[in-house]
C-alpha positions in Angstrom: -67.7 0.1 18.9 -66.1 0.9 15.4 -68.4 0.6 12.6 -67.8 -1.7 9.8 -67.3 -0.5 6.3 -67.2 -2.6 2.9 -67.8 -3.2 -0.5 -64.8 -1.7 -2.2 -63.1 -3.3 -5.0 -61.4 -2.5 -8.5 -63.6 -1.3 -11.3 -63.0 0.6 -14.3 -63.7 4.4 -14.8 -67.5 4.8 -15.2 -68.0 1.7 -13.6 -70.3 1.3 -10.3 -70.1 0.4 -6.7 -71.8 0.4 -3.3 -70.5 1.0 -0.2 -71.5 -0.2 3.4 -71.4 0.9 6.9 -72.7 -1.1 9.5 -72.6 -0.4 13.4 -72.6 -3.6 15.5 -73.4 -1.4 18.8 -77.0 -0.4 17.0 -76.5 3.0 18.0 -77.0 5.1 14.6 -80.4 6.7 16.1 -80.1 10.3 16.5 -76.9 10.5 15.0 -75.7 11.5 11.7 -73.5 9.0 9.8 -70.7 10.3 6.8 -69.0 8.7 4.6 -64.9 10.3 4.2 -62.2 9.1 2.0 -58.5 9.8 2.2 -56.5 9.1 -0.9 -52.5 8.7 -0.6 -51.0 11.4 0.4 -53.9 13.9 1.4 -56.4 14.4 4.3 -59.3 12.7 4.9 -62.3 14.2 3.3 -65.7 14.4 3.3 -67.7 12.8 0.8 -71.6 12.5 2.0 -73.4 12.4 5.4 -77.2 11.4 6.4 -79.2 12.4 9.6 -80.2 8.7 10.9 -83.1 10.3 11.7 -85.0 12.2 9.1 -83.0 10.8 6.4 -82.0 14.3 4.9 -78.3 13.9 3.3 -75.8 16.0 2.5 -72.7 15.9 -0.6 -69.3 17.6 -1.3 -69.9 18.8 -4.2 -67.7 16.9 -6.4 -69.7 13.9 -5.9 -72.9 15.8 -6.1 -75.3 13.7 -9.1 -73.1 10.5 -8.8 -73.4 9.4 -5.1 -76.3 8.5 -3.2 -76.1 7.7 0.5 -79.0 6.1 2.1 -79.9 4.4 5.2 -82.0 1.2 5.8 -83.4 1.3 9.7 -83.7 -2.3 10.2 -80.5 -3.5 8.7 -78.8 -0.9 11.2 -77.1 0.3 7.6 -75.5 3.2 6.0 -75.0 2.8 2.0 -72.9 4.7 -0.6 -73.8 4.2 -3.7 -71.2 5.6 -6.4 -71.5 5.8 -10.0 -70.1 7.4 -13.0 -66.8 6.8 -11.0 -63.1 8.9 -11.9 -59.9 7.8 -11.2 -59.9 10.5 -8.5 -62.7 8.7 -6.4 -59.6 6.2 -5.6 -59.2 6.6 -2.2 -59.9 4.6 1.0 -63.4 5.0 2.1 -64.4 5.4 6.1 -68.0 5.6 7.4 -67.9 7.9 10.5 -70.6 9.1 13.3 -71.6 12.4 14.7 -73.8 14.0 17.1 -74.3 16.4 14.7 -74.2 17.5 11.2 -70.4 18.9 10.4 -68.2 18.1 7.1 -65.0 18.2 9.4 -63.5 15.0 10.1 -62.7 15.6 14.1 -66.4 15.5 15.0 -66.7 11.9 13.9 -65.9 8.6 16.0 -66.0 4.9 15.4 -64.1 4.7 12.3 -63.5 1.5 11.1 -60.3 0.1 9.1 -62.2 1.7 5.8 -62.3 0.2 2.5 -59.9 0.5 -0.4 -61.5 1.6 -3.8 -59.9 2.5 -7.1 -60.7 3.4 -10.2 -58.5 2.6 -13.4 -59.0 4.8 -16.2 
């Protein structure tokens, strides 16, 4: 089952927004769930992960101090909050799952058609 991602939009450099990633299939237990992005032109990269789990989350560091990714258990969620946002965040956004913990792209599944964000300057 692809997981669902949203909540991307338009907004102005230094502006806010928050991403979502929902799985339909219930299955995020005992995974680890990432968020990636892939602007035109370049490979998708990772942004931020979190262990289902035990909540413990992981950054790239260029988003380190301006993204938070949490997790609500009963909404079956993934979040992605982003602020302080640069016209380099502009990408489209995929949520992605993993058995394990890895910042490489070809251990995830279930992506999703992504969402589009951009940031004007």
């Amino acid at each position: 089952v692809q997981l669902q991602a949203s909540g991307g939009g338009l907004v102005q450099a230094g502006g806010s927004l928050r991403l979502s990633c929902i799985d339909p299939g219930r299955t995020f237990s005992s995974h680890v769930v990432a968020w990636f992005r892939q602007a035109p032109g370049k490979e998708r990269e990772f942004v931020a992960a979190i262990r289902w789990g035990t909540g413990s989350t992981y950054y790239a560091d260029s988003v380190k101090g301006r993204f938070t990714i949490s997790r609500v258990n009963a909404e079956n969620t993934v979040y992605l909050q982003m602020n302080s946002l640069k016209p380099e965040d502009t990408a489209v956004y995929y949520c992605g799952k993993a058995n394990g913990l890895s910042k490489q792209e070809r251990e995830y599944r279930s992506w999703g058609q992504g969402t589009q964000v951009t940031v004007s300057s």
